[in-house]
C-alpha positions as CSV (number, residue, x, y, z in Angstrom):
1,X,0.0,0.0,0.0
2,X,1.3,3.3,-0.6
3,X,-0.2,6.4,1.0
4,X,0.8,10.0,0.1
5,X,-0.2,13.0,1.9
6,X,-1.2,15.4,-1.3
7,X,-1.5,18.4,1.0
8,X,-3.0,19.8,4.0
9,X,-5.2,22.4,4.5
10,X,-8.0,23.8,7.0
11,X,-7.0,21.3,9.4
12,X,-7.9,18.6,6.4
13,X,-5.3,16.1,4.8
14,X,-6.0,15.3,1.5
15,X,-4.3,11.6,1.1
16,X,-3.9,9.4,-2.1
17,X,-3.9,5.9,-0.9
18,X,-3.0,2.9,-3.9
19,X,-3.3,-0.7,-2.5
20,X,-1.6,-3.5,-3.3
21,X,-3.2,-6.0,-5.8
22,X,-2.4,-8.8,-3.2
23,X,-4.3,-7.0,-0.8
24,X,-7.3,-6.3,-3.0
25,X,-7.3,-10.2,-4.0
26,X,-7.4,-11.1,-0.3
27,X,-10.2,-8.5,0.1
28,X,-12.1,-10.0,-2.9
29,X,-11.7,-13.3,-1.7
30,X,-12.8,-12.7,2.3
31,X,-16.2,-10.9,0.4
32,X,-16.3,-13.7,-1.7
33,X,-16.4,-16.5,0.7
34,X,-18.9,-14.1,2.7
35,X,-21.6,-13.8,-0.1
36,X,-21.3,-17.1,-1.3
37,X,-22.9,-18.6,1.7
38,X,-26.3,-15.9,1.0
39,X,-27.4,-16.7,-2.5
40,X,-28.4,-19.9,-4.0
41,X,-27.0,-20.7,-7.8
42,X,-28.6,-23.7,-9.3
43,X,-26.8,-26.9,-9.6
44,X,-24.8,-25.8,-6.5
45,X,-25.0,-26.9,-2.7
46,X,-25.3,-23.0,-1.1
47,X,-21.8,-22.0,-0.1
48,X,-20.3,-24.0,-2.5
49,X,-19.7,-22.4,-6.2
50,X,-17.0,-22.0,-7.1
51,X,-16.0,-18.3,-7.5
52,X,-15.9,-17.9,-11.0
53,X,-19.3,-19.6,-10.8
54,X,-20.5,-16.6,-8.5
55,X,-19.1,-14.2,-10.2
56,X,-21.0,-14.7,-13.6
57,X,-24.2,-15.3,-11.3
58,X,-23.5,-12.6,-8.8
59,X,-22.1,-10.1,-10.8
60,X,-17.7,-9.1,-10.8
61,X,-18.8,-5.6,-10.4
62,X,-20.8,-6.3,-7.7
63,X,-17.9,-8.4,-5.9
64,X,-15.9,-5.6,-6.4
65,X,-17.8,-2.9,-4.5
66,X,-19.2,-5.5,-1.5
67,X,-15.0,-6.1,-1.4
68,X,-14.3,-2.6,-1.0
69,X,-16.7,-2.5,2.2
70,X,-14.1,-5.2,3.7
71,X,-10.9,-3.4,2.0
72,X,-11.6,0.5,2.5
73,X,-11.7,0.8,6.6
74,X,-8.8,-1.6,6.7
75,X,-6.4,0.7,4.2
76,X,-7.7,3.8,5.5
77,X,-7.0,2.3,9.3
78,X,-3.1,2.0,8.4
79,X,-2.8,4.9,6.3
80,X,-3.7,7.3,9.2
81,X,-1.5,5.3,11.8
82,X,1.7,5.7,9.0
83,X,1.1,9.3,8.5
84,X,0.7,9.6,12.4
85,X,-3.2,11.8,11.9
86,X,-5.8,12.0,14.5
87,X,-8.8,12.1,12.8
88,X,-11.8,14.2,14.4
89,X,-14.4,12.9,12.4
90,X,-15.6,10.5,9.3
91,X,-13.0,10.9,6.2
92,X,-14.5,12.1,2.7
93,X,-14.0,9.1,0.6
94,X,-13.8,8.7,-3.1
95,X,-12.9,5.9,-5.2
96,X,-10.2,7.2,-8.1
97,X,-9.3,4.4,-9.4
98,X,-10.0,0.7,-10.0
99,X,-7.2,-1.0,-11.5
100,X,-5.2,-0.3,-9.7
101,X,-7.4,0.4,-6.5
102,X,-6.5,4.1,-5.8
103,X,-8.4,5.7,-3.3
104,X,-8.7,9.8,-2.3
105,X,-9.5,10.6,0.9
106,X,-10.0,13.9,3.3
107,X,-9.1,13.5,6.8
108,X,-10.7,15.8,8.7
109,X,-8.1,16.5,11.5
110,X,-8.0,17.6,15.5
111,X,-8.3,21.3,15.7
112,X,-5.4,23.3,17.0
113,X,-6.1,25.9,19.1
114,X,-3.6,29.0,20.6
115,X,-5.6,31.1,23.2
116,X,-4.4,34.4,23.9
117,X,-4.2,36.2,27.1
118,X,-7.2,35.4,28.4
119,X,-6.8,36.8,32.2
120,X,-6.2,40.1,31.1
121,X,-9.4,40.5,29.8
122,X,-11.1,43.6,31.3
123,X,-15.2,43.5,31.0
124,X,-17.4,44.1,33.5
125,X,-21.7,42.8,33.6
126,X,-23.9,45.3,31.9
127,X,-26.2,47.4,35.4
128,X,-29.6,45.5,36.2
129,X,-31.9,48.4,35.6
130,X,-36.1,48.0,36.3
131,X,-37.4,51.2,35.5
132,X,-41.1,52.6,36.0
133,X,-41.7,52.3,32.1
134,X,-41.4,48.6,31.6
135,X,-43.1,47.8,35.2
136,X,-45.9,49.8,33.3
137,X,-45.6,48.0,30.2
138,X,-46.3,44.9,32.1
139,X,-49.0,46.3,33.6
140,X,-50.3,46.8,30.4
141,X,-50.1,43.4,29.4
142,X,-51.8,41.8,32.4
143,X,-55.2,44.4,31.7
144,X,-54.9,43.2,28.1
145,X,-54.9,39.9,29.4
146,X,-57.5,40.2,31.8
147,X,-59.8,42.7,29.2
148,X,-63.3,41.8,28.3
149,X,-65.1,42.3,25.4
150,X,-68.1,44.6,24.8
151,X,-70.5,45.1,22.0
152,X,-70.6,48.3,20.8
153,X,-72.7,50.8,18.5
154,X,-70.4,52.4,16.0
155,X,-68.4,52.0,13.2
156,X,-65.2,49.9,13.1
157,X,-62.0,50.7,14.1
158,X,-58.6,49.6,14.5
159,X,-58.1,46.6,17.6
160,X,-61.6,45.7,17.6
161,X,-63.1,42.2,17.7
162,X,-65.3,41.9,14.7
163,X,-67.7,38.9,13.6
164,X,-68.3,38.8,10.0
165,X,-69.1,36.6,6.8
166,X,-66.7,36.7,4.4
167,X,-66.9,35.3,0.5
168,X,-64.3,35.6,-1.7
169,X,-62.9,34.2,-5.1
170,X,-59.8,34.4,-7.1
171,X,-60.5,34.6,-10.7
172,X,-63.9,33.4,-9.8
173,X,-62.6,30.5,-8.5
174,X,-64.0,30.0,-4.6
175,X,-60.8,31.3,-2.1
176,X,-62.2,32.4,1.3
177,X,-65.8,31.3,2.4
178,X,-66.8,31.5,5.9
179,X,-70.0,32.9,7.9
180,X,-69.5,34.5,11.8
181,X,-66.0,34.7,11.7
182,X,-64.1,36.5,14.6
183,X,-61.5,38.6,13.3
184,X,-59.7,41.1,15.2
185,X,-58.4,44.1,13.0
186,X,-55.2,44.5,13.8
187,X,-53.5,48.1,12.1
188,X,-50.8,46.1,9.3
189,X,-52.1,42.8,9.4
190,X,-51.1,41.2,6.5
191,X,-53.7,38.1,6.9
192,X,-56.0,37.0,5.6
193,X,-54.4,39.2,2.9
194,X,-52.5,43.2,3.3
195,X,-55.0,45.9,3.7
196,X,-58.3,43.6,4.9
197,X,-58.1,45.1,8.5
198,X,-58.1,48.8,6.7
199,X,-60.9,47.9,4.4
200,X,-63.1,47.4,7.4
201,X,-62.5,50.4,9.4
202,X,-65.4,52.7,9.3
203,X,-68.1,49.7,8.0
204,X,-71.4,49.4,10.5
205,X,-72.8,46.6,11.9
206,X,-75.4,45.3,9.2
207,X,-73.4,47.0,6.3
208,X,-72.1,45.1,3.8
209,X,-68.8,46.1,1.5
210,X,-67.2,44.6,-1.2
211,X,-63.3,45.2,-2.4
212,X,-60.2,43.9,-4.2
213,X,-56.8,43.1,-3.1
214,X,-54.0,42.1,-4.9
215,X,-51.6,39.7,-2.9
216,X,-47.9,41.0,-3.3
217,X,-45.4,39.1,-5.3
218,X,-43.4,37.8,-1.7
219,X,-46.5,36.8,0.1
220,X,-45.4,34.0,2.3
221,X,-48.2,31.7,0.7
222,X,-47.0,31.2,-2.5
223,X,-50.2,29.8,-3.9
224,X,-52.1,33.3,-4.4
225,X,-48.6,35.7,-4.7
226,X,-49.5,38.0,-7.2
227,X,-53.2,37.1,-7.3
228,X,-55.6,39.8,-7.3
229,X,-58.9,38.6,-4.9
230,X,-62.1,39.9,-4.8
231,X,-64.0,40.2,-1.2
232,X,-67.3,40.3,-0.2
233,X,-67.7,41.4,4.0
234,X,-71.1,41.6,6.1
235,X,-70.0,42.8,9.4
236,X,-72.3,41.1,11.9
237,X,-71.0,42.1,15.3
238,X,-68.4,44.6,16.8
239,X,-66.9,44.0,20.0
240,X,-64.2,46.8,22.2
241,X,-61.9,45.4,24.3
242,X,-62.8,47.0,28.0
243,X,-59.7,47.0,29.8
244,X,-59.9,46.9,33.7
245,X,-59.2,49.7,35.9
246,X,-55.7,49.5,37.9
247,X,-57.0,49.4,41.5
248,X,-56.6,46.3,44.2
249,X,-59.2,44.4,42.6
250,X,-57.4,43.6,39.8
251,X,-54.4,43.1,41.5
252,X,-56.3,40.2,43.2
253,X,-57.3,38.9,40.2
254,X,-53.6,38.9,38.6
255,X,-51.9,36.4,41.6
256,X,-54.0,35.0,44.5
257,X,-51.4,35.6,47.1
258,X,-51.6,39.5,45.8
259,X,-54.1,41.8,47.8
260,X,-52.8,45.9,46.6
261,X,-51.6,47.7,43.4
262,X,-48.8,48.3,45.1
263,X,-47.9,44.6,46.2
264,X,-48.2,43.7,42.5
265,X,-45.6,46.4,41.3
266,X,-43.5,45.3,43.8
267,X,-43.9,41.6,42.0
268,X,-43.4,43.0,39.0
269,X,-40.1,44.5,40.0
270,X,-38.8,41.6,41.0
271,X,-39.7,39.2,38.5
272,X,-38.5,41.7,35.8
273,X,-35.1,42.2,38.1
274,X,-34.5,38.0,37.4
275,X,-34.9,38.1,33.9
276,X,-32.9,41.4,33.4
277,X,-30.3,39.7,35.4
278,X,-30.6,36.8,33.8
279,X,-30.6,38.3,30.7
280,X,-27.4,40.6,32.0
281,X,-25.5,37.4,33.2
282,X,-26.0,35.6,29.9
283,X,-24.7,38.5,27.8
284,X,-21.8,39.1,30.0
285,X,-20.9,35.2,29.3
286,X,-21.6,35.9,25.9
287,X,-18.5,39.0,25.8
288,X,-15.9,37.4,27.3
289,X,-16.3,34.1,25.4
290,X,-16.1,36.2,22.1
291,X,-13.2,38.4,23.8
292,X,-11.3,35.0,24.4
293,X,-12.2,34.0,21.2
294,X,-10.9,37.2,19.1
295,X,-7.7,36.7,20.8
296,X,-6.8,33.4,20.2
297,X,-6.4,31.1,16.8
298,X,-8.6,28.1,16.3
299,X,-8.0,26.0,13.1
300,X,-10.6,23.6,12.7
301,X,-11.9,21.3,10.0
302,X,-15.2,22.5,7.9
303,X,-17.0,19.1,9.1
304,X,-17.3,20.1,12.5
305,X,-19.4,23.6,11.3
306,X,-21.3,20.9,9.4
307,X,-22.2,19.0,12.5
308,X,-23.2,21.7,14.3
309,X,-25.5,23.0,11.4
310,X,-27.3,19.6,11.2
311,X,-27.9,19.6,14.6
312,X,-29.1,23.4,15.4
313,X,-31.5,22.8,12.2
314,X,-32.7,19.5,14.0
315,X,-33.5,21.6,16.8
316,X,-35.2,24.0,14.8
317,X,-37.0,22.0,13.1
318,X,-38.1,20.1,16.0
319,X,-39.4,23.1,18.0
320,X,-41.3,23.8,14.7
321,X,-43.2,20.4,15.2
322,X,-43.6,20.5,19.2
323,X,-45.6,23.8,18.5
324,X,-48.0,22.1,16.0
325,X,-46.8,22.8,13.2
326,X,-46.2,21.3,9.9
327,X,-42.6,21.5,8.5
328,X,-43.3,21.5,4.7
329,X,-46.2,24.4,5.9
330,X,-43.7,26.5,7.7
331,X,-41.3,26.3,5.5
332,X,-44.0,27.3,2.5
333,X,-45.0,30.4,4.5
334,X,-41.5,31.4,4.8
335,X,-40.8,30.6,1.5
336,X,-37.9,28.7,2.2
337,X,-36.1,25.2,1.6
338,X,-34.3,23.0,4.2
339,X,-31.0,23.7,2.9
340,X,-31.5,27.7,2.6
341,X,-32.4,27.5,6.8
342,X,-29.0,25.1,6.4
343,X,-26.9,28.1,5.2
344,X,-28.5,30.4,7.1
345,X,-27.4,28.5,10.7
346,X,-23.8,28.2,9.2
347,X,-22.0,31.5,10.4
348,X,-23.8,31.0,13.9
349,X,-22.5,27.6,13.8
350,X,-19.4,28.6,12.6
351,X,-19.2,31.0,15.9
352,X,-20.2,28.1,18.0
353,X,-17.5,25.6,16.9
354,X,-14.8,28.3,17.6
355,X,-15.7,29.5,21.1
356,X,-16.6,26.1,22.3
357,X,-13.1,25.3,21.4
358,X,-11.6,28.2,23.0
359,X,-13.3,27.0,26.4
360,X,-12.4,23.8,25.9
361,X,-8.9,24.6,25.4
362,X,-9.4,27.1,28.8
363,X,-10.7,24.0,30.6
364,X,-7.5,22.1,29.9
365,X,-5.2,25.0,31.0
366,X,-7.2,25.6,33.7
367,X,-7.7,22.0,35.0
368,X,-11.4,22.6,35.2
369,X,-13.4,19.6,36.4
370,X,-16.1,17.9,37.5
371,X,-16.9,14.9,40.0
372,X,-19.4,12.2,40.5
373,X,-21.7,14.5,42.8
374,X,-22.0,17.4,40.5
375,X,-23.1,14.9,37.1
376,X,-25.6,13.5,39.1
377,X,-27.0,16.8,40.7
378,X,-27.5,18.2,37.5
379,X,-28.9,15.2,36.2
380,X,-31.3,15.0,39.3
381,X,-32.4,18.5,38.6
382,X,-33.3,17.3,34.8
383,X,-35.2,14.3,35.8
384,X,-37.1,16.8,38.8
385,X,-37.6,20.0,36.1
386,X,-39.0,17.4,33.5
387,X,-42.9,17.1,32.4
388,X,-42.0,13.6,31.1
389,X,-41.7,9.8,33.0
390,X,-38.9,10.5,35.2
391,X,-37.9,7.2,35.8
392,X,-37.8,6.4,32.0
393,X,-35.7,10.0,31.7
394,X,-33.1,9.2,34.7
395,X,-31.9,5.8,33.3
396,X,-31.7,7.5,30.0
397,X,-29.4,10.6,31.1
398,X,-27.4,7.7,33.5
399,X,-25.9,6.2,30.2
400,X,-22.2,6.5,29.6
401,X,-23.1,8.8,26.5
402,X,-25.2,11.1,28.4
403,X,-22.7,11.1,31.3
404,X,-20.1,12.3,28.8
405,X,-21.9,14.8,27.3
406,X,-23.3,16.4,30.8
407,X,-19.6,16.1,31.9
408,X,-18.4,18.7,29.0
409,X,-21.9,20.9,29.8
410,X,-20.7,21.1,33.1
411,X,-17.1,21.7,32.6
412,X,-17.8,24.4,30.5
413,X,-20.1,25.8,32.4
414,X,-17.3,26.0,35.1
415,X,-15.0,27.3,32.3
416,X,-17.1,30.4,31.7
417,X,-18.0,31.5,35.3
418,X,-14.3,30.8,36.0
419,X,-13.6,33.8,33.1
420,X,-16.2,36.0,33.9
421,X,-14.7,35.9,37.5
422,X,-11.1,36.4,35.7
423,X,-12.6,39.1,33.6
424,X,-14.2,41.0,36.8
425,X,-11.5,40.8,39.2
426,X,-9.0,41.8,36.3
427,X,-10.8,45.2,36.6
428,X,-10.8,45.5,40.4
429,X,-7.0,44.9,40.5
430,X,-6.6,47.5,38.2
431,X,-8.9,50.0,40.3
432,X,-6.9,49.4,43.2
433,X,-4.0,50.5,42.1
């Protein structure tokens, strides 16, 4: 066998590996004596033809290629161990060559990473900051939520709750057909088509008006883009939304264990202070892992963006289906295709597969680790945070792979806190002097 290394780039060896024709006979043969024993030729005990015999029968080409499944992890095995590689992932394979057996093949190699001066890193966590404006804003929300809805004697207008009949065609063909209908007419709404909520506003209840609209040419349902369709509306009923008065009443009706306006502020406050902070804390994380990262060099190979695509689209697309909807649907009303959301994820991914790196690399040089205790804490807080059968759920996350893969969570988990700390009392040293 000979195996040359044609070049290497982005952390990728690009080998051309020729095997021996002994070593493709004694592949042949092992595949040979394999298959043999599967199919029956006529005139033969099974496992018994000779190979020639099996060959007409089972086809040479066919030999040939169920030989290569024996032949190609074999060569590739001792071509990485003689040009001393660590491979990170599945090589690119390609057959060049038959006769002679000439195979090229991309290695996709460890990553080498050179972090820079992490501890002098000088960031500091954005101020938590509640102010009277967004505990209002809430406040808002909650008498929206808590709004009822009231008949009224006027015209339309915009945010009302509307019930009407609606027939429509496009190009007299039947489109939209539907009798006491709730619609609320939203300013801007762009369904069921752009300008319906406008062509309401200032129509009676009993009156009846009819209109044309044509769709736009990047309406996210592709079906009617560009279609011009004709409406015919009877408004039936119209309904304002009453909000509730802000007094200790409706407090009580927001939480039970709330009694005054005041206390529900104060709840507010508090809530919004956890997810600011939350919010704070995650972006802080978020700074000094791409400050560690912009100093440092990371060479990795293009498969491991790959990986990370295909699994941030499964997620994606999975979320997509837990919320009821249909994939081919959603991607219709986006007007999208699988691989456009692919290359769409890659740069994020990209980012990902860098800074993961980086604090892996920072948990080596900084001896971060985990025991026993703290894998299965975290996995006890899983199993307790979970909707699902927690018994089924525990033995799951208690399998080696799941160990592993809470393990690096948890390390670099650890990693991070341990920079943000780095980061922060980089700044106070410098204050102090």
């Amino acid at each position: 066998m000979k195996v040359t290394n044609e070049k290497t780039e982005n952390r990728q060896a690009y080998l051309k590996i020729e095997v021996d024709p002994p070593e493709v006979e004694t592949a042949t043969e092992k595949a040979y004596h394999r298959l043999v024993k599967r199919v029956n030729i006529p005139g033969f005990r099974r496992g018994n033809a000779p190979r020639p015999v099996f060959e007409r029968h089972f086809g040479k080409h066919e030999l040939f290629h169920e030989m290569l499944d024996d032949l190609v992890p074999d060569v590739y095995k001792k071509a990485v161990k003689e040009q001393a590689l660590e491979p990170v992932a599945e090589p690119q394979l390609e057959l060049e060559s038959e006769e002679p057996v000439v195979l090229k093949v991309i290695v996709p190699l460890k990553p080498v990473v050179n972090v820079g001066d992490y501890k002098t890193i000088d960031l500091k966590p954005n101020p938590i900051e509640v102010t009277d404006e967004m505990i209002n804003s809430v406040v808002d929300q909650l008498r929206h939520q808590h709004a009822t809805w009231e008949p009224v004697e006027r015209a339309v207008e915009f945010n009302d709750l509307v019930t009407i009949d609606v027939a429509s065609t496009i190009k007299e063909e039947p489109f939209i057909n539907q009798k006491g209908v709730q619609y609320q007419v939203a300013e801007k709404s762009i369904s069921p088509a752009p300008g319906f909520s406008e062509q309401l506003v200032g129509v009676k209840k009993g009156e009846e008006k009819e209109f044309k609209i044509e769709y736009p040419a990047d309406y996210p349902q592709k079906e009617v883009q560009g279609k011009e369709a004709s409406f015919k509306v009877k408004l039936i009923e119209i309904k304002a939304e009453k909000l509730p008065e802000v007094n200790d009443e409706f407090a009580k009706q927001v939480a039970a264990d709330i009694t005054t306006v005041d206390a529900m502020r104060q709840k507010i406050s508090d809530d919004l202070k956890k997810r600011v902070g939350d919010r704070c804390k995650r972006d802080f994380e978020d700074r000094v892992i791409e400050a560690a990262t912009a100093m440092s060099q990371v060479e990795f190979p293009p498969v491991l963006v790959d990986m990370e695509v295909e699994r941030s689209l499964e997620r994606s697309l999975r979320y997509i289906q837990n919320s009821g909807q249909n994939i081919d649907e959603y991607l219709k009303s986006i007007n999208k295709t699988v691989d456009q959301l692919r290359e769409e994820l890659r740069p994020s991914s990209t980012k990902r597969v860098a800074e993961s790196l980086v604090v892996g690399k920072i948990a080596e040089l900084e001896k971060v680790t985990v025991d026993h205790a703290e894998i299965h804490a975290e996995i006890e807080e899983m199993v307790q945070t979970s909707s699902g059968d927690k018994e089924e759920l525990r033995k799951a996350l208690e399998s080696q792979h799941n160990h592993e893969s809470i393990e690096d969570t948890l390390v670099a988990r650890k990693t991070i806190q341990k920079l943000t700390e780095i980061s922060q009392s980089e700044k106070e040293t410098k204050k102090e002097a």
